[in-house]
N, C-alpha and C positions, 0 to 999 in steps of 0.2 A: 682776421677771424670772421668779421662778417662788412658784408656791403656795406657803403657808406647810404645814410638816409635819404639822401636825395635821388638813389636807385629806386626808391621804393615806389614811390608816383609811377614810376614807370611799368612796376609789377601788375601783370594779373591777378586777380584775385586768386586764382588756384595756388599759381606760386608764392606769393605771400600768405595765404593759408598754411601752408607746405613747410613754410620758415616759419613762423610763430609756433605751430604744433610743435616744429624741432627744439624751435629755445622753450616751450615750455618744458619739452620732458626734460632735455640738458638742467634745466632749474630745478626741478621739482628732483631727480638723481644726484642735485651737490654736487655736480663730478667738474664744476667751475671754481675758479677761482674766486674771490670775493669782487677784486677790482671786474674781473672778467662778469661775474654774474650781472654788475650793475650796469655793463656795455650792454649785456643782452637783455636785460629787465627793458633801458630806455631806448631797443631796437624791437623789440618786441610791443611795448606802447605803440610806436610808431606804424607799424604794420598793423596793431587791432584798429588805429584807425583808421588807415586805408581802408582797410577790410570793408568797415564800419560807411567809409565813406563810398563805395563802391558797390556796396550792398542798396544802401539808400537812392542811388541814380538808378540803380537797375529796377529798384520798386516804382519810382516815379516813372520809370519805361514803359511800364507794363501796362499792356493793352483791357484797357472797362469794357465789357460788350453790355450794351444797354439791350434791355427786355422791350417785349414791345406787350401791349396789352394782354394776350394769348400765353404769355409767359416764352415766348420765343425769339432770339435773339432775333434783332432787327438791324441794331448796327455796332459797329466795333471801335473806340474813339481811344485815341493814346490820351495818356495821362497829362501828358506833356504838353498834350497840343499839336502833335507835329503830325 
């Protein structure tokens, strides 16, 4: 029925986005079985936190431009460091 979790590390963020929307609406429709719904409840966790966790590396990515006195960028410095 659905990937095994150790797939999931491996998803992008779109595609795992893509699956959790799917198991939510599947849940929120009932059209699951009980035992079924609780595979996709603890596959569904799984994926918001990738998500979760993929979201957050890409914040710390994100490039700060520093101002300079004039109010105008001066220079561009990743979050990161890098």
């Amino acid at each position: 029925m659905t990937q095994p979790a150790a797939d999931i590390a491996k998803m992008p963020f779109e595609a795992a986005l893509a699956e959790l929307e799917s198991i939510v609406d599947k849940l929120e429709k009932g059209a699951v079985a009980l035992e079924d719904s609780i595979k996709l409840y603890e596959r569904g966790e799984a994926l918001k936190k990738h998500c979760d966790d993929l979201l957050k590396n890409a914040e710390m990515r994100i490039e700060k431009i520093a101002l300079g006195a004039d109010g105008k960028p001066k220079a561009v410095t990743s979050l990161d460091g890098e």
